[in-house]
VEXKEVO-412262 format. One record per residue: x, y, z of N, C-alpha, C in turn; residue in three letters. Coordinates in nm, 4 decimals. Layout:
# residues N
{node {X Y Z} {X Y Z} {X Y Z} ALA}
...
//
This chain:
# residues 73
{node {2.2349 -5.4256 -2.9408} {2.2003 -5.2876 -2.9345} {2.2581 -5.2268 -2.8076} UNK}
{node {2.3132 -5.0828 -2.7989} {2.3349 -5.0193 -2.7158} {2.2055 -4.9411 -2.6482} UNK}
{node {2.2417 -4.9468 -2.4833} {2.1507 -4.8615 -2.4247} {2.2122 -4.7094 -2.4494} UNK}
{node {2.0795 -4.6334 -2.4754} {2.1209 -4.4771 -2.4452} {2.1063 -4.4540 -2.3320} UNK}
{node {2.2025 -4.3619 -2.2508} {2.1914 -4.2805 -2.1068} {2.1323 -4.1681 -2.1318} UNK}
{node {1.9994 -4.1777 -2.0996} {1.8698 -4.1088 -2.1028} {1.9461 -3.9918 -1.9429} UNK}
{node {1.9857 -3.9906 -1.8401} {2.0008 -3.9455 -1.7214} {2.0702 -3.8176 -1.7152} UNK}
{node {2.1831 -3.8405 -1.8333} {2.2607 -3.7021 -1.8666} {2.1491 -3.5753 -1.9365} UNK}
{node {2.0832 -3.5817 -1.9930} {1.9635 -3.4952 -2.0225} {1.9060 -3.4354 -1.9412} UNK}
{node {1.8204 -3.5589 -1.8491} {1.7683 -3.5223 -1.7557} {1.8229 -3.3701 -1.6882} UNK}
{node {1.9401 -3.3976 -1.6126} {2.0502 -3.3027 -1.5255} {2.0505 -3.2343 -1.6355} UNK}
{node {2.1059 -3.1816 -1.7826} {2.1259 -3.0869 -1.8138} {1.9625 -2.9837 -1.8292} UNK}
{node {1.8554 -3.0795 -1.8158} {1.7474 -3.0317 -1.8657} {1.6784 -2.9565 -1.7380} UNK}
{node {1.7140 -3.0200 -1.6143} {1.7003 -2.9488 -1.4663} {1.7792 -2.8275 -1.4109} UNK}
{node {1.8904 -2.8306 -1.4619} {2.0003 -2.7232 -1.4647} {1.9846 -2.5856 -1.5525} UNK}
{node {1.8954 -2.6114 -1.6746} {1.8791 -2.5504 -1.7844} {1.7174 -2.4305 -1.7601} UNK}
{node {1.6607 -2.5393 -1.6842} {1.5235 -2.4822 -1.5911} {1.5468 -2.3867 -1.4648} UNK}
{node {1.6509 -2.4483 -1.3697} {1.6838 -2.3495 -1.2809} {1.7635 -2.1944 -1.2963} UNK}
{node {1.8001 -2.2453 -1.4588} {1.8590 -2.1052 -1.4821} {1.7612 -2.0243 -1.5268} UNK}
{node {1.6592 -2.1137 -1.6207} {1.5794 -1.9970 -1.6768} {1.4354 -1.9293 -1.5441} UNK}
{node {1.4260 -1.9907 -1.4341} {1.3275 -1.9745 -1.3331} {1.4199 -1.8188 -1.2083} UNK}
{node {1.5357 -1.8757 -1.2594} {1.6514 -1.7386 -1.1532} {1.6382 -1.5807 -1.2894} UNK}
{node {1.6874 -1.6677 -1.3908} {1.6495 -1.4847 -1.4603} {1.5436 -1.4361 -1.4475} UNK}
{node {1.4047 -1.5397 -1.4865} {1.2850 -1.4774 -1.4572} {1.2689 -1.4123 -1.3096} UNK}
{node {1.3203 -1.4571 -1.2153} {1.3210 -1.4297 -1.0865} {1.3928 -1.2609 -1.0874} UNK}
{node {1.5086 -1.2497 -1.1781} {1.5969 -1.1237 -1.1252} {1.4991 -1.0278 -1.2192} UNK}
{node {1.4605 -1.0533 -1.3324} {1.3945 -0.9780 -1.3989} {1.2539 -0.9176 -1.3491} UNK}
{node {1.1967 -1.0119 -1.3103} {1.0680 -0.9759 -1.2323} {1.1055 -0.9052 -1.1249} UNK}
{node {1.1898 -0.9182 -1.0164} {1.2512 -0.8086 -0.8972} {1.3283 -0.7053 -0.9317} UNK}
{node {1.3614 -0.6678 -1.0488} {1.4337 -0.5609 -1.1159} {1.2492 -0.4341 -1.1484} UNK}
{node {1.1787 -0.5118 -1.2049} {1.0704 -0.4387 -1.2927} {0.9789 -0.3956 -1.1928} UNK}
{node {0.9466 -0.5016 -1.0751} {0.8803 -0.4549 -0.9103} {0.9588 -0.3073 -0.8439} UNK}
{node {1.1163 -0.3168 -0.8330} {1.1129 -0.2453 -0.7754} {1.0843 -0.0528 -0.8071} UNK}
{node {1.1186 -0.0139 -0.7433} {1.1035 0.1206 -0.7115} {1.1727 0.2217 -0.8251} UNK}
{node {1.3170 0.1575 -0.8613} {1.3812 0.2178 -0.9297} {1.4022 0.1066 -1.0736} UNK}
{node {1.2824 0.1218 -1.1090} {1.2503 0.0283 -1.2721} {1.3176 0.0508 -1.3536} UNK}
{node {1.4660 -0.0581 -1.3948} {1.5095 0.0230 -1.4900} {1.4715 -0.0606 -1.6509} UNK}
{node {1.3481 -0.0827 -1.6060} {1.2645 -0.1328 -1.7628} {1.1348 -0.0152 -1.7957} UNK}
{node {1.1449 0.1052 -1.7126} {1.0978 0.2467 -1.7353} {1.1241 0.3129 -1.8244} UNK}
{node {1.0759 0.3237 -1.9345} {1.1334 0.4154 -2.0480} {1.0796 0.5748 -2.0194} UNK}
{node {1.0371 0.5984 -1.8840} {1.0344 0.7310 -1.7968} {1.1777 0.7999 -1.8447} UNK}
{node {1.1766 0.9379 -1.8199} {1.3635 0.9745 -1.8172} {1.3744 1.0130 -1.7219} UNK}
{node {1.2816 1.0335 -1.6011} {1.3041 1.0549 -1.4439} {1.1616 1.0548 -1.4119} UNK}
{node {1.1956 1.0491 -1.2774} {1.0642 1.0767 -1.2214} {1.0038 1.2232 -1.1417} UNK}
{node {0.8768 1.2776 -1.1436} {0.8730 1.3960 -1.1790} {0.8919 1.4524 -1.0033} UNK}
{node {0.9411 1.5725 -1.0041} {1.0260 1.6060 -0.8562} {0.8839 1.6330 -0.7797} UNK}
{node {0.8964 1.5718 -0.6325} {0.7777 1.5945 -0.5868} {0.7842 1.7659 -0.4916} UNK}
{node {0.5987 1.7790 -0.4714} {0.5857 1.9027 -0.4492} {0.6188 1.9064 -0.3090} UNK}
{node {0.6474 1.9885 -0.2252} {0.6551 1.9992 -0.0956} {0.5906 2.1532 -0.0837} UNK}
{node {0.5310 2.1107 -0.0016} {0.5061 2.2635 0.0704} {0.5053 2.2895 0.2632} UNK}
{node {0.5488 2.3726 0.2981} {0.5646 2.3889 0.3946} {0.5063 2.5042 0.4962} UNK}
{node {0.4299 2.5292 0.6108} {0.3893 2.6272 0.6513} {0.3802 2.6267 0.7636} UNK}
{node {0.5067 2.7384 0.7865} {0.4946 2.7300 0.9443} {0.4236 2.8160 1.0171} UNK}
{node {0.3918 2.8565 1.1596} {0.2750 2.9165 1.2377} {0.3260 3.0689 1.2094} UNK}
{node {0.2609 3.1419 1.1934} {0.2768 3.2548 1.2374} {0.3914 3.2964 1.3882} UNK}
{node {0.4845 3.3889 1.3201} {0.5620 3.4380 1.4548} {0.4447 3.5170 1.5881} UNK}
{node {0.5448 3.4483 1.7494} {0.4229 3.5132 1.8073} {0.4988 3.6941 1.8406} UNK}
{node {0.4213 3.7141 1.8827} {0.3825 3.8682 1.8990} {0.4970 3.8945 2.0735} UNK}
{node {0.6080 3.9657 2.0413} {0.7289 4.0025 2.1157} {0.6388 4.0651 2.2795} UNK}
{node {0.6423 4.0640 2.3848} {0.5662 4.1233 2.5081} {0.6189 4.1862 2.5406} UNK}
{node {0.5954 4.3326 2.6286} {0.6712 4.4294 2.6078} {0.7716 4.4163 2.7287} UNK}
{node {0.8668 4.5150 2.6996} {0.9961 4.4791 2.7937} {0.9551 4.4829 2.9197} UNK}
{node {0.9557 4.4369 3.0811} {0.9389 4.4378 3.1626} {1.0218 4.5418 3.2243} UNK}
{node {1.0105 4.6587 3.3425} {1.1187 4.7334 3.3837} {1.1759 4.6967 3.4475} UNK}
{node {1.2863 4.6632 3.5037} {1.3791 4.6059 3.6077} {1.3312 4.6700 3.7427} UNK}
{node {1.3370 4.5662 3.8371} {1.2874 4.5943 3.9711} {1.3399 4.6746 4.0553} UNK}
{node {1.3560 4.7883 4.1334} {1.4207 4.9046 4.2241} {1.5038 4.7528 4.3081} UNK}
{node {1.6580 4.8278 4.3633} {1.6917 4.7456 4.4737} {1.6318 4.7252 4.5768} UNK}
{node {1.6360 4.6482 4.6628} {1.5830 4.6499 4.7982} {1.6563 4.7400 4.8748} UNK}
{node {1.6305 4.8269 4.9612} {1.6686 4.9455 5.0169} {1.7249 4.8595 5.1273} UNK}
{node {1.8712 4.9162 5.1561} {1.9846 4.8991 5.2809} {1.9154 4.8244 5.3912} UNK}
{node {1.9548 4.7154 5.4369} {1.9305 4.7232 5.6239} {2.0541 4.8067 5.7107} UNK}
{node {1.9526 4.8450 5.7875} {2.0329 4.9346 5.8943} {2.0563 4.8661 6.0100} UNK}
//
């Protein structure tokens, strides 16, 4: 009787696991992130902003310019 090489399995059967543990891996970090493209959304809805700034302040009135200082003699 011949032995079967049980070992070649093995490796294809470890090789066959690491592939299917990496798609699950890209698939699961595809569906986590932010931009899901397993979203059957057709966008996401635009957010509101609002903004309010202070009231302008109130202008003080013109100051008159000061007389020269008069000549020394």
């Amino acid at each position: 009787m011949s032995e079967q090489n049980t070992a070649g399995r093995g490796t294809i059967a470890f090789i066959l696991g690491g592939v299917v543990i990496a798609i699950a891996g890209v698939v699961w970090y595809l569906a986590a992130s932010d931009s899901n493209i397993f979203s059957r959304n057709a966008a996401p809805a635009a957010p509101s902003v609002t903004i309010q700034l202070p009231d302008a302040p109130v202008p003080a009135e013109p100051v008159a310019p000061a007389e020269p200082a008069a000549p020394a003699d």
